[in-house]
C-alpha positions in Angstrom: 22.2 33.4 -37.1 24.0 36.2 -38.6 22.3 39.9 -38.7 21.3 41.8 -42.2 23.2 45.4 -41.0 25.7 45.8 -38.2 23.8 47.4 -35.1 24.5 51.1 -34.6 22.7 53.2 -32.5 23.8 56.3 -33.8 21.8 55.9 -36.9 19.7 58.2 -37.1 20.6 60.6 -34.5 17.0 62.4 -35.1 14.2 60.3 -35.2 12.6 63.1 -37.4 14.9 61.9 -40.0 12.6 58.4 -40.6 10.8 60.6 -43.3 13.9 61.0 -45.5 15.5 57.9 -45.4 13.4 55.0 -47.1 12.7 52.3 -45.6 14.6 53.0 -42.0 11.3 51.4 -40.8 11.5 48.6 -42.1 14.8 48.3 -41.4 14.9 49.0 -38.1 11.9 46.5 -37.1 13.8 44.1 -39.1 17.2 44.9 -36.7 14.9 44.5 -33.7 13.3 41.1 -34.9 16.4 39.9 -35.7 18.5 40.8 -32.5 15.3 39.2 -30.3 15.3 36.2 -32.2 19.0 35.7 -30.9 18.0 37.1 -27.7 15.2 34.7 -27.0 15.8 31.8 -29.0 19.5 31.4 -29.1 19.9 31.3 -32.3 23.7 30.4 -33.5 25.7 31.5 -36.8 24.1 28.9 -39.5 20.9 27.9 -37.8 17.4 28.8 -39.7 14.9 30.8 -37.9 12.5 28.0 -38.3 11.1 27.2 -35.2 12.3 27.4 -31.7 16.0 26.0 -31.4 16.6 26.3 -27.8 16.0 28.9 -25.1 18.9 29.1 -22.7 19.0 30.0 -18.9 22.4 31.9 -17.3 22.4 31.4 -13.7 21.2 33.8 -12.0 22.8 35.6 -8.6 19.4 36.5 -6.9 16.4 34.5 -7.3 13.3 36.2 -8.7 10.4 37.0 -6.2 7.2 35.7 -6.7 4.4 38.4 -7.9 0.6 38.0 -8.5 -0.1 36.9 -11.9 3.5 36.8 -12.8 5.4 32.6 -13.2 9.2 33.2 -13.2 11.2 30.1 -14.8 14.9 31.1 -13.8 18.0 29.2 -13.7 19.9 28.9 -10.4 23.0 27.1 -9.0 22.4 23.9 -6.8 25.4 21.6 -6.0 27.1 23.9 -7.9 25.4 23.0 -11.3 22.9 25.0 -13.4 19.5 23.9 -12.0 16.2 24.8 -13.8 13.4 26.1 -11.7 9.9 27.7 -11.2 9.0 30.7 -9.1 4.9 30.9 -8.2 2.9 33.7 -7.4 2.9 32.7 -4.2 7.1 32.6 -4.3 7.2 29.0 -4.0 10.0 27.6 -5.6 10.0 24.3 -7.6 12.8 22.8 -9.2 12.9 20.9 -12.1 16.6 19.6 -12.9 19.1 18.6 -9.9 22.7 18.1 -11.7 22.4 15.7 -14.7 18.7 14.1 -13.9 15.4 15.7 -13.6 13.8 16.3 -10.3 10.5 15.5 -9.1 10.8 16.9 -5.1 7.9 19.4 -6.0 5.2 17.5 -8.4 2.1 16.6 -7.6 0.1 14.4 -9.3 -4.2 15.1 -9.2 -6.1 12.9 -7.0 -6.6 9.1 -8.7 -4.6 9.9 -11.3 -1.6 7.2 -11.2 2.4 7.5 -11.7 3.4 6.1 -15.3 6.5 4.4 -16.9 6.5 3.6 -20.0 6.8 0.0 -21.1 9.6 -2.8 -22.3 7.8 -2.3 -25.6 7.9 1.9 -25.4 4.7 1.7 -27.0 2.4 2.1 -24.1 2.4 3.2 -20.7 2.5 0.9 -17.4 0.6 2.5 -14.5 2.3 2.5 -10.9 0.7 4.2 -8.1 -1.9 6.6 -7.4 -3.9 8.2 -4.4 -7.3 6.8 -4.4 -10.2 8.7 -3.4 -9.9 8.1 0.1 -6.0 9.1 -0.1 -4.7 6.0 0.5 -1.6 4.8 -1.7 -3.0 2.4 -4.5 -1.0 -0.3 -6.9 -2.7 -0.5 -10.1 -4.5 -4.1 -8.3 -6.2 -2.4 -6.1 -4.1 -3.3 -3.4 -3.6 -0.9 -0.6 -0.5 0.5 0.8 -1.9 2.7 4.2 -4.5 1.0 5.3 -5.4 -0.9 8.3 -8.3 -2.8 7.3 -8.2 -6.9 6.6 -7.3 -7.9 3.2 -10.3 -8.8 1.5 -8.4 -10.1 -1.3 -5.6 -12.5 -2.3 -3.4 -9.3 -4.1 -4.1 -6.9 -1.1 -1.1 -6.1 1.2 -1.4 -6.1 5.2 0.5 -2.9 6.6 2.2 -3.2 10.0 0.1 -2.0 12.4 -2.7 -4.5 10.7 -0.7 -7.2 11.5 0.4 -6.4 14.3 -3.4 -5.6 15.9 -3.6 -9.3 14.9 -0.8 -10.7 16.3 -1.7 -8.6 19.3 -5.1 -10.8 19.6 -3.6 -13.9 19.5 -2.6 -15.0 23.5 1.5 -14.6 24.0 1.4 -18.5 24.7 -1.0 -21.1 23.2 -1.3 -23.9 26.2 -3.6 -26.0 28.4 -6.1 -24.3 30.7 -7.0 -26.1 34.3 -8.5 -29.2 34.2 -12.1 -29.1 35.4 -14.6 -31.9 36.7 -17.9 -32.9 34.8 -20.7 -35.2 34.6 -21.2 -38.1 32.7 -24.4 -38.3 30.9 -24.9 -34.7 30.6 -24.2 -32.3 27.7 -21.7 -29.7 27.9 -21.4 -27.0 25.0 -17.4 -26.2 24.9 -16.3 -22.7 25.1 -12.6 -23.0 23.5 -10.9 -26.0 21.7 -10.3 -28.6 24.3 -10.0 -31.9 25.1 -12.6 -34.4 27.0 -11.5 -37.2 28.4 -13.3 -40.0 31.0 -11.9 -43.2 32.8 -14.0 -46.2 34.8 -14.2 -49.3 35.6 -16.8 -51.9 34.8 -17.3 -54.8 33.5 -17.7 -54.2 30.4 -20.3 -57.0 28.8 -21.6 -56.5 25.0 -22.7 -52.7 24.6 -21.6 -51.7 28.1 -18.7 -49.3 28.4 -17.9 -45.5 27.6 -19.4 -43.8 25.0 -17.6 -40.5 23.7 -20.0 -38.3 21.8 -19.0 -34.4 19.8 -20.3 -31.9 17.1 -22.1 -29.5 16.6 -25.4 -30.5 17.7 -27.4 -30.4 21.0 -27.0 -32.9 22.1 -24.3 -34.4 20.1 -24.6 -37.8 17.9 -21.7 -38.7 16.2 -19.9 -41.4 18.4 -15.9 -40.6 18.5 -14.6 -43.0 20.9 -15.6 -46.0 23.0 -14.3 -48.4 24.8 -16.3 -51.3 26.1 -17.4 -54.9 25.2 -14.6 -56.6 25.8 -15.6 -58.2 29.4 -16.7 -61.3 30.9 -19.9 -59.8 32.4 -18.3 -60.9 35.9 -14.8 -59.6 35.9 -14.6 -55.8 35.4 -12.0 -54.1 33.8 -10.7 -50.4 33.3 -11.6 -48.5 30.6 -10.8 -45.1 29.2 -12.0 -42.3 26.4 -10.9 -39.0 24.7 -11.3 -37.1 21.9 -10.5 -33.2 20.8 -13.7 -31.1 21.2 -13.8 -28.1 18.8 -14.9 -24.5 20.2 -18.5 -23.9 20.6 -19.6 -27.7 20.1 -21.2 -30.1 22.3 -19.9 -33.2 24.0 -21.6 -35.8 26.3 -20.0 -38.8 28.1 -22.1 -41.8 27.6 -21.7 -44.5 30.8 -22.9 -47.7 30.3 -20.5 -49.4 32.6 -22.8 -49.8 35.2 -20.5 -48.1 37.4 -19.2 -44.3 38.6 -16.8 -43.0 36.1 -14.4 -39.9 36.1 -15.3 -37.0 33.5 -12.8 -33.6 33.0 -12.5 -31.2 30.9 -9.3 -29.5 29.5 -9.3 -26.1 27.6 -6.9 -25.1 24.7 -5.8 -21.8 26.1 -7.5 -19.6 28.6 
């Protein structure tokens, strides 16, 4: 932007001369206007005064200090580029460019208020990640990043120590417990998974034999294995049952072989 007059500040020497010279008022508010239009604004030879073009910032040697009431927005060298920044009241310095991208070290964003891209269309906005009101790290699902509760939902998102409280619950190795002796004809309620298994010999006539019981009720009544009926009534034979027993249901071995049998128990871990 060029100037209307050439700037001389000899003219006038005495201020007292304003009254004599017309319009050295006008003038001079004019030079001013002019001269802080380039000053500010950075105005160039053929540019228009309408509106601001740009506002440059020279790198500056000493950083500015912050004061109360007072922002500073400087320009300062880092990796030796020109680097916007922001000085606070309280001198804390946030920078806004680094190099040839902008920086975003020093924002903040307010509480449940999430990160935003815009989208393939760059009609809308797609939301990212935000602090919920507990401050935990939330996708826009709901899903949590830092927390070390159990998922409650399909999209939620375990963290490590979550998973590894569980896996820490879990026995190092899943095997067989000691065998132990029962009773036939009595009920047993099973305190881990398990397996139940009984052996005789008898003769094994019609509904004589071993009769497997298991579930959930005391005492149990649905019939899971047997093994009987297939002797003469006067030649005995041997016979055998077993079955899986889930955690916390019952089981009962049933003898009808008209003679002792052999009843243990097996637990699924310890």
């Amino acid at each position: 932007m060029g100037h209307t007059r050439d700037w001389d500040s000899g003219v006038p020497i005495d201020h007292t001369k304003f009254k004599a010279i017309p319009g050295a008022i006008a003038a001079l508010a004019l030079d001013i206007e002019e001269r802080l239009q380039a000053f500010f604004y950075g105005f160039t030879s053929g540019e228009t005064s309408d509106g601001i073009k740009y506002l440059p910032f020279w790198v500056q040697t000493t950083a500015p200090t912050g004061a109360a009431n007072k922002v500073c927005i400087y320009s300062e060298d880092s990796t030796s580029k020109a680097a916007l920044k922001v000085k606070t009241e309280d001198n804390a310095e946030i920078q806004l460019t680094e190099r040839d991208w902008g920086l975003l070290d020093d924002f903040a964003l307010g509480n449940n208020t999430p990160l935003r891209a815009r989208n393939a269309a760059d009609d809308g906005f797609v939301n990212l990640l935000k602090a919920d009101g507990s401050n935990i790290p939330t996708l826009p699902d709901g899903a949590k990043l830092a927390s070390t509760a159990a998922p409650t939902q399909d999209y939620e998102i375990p963290n490590k120590k979550y998973v590894d409280d569980e896996v820490a619950g879990v026995p190092a190795q899943v095997g067989f417990g000691a065998w132990v002796a029962k009773s036939a004809d009595t009920v047993y309620q099973a305190a881990t998974d398990g397996f139940v298994v009984a052996s005789g010999q008898g003769y094994g006539e019609g509904d004589q034999g071993l009769f497997l019981y298991t579930d959930s009720s005391n005492p149990p009544t649905t019939l899971r294995a047997k093994d009987g009926g297939s002797g003469s009534g006067t030649t005995s034979v041997k016979e055998c049952v077993m079955s899986p027993v889930k955690k916390n249901d019952y089981y009962k071995i049933v003898n009808n072989t008209g003679a002792a049998v052999t009843v243990y128990w097996i637990p699924l871990g310890s």
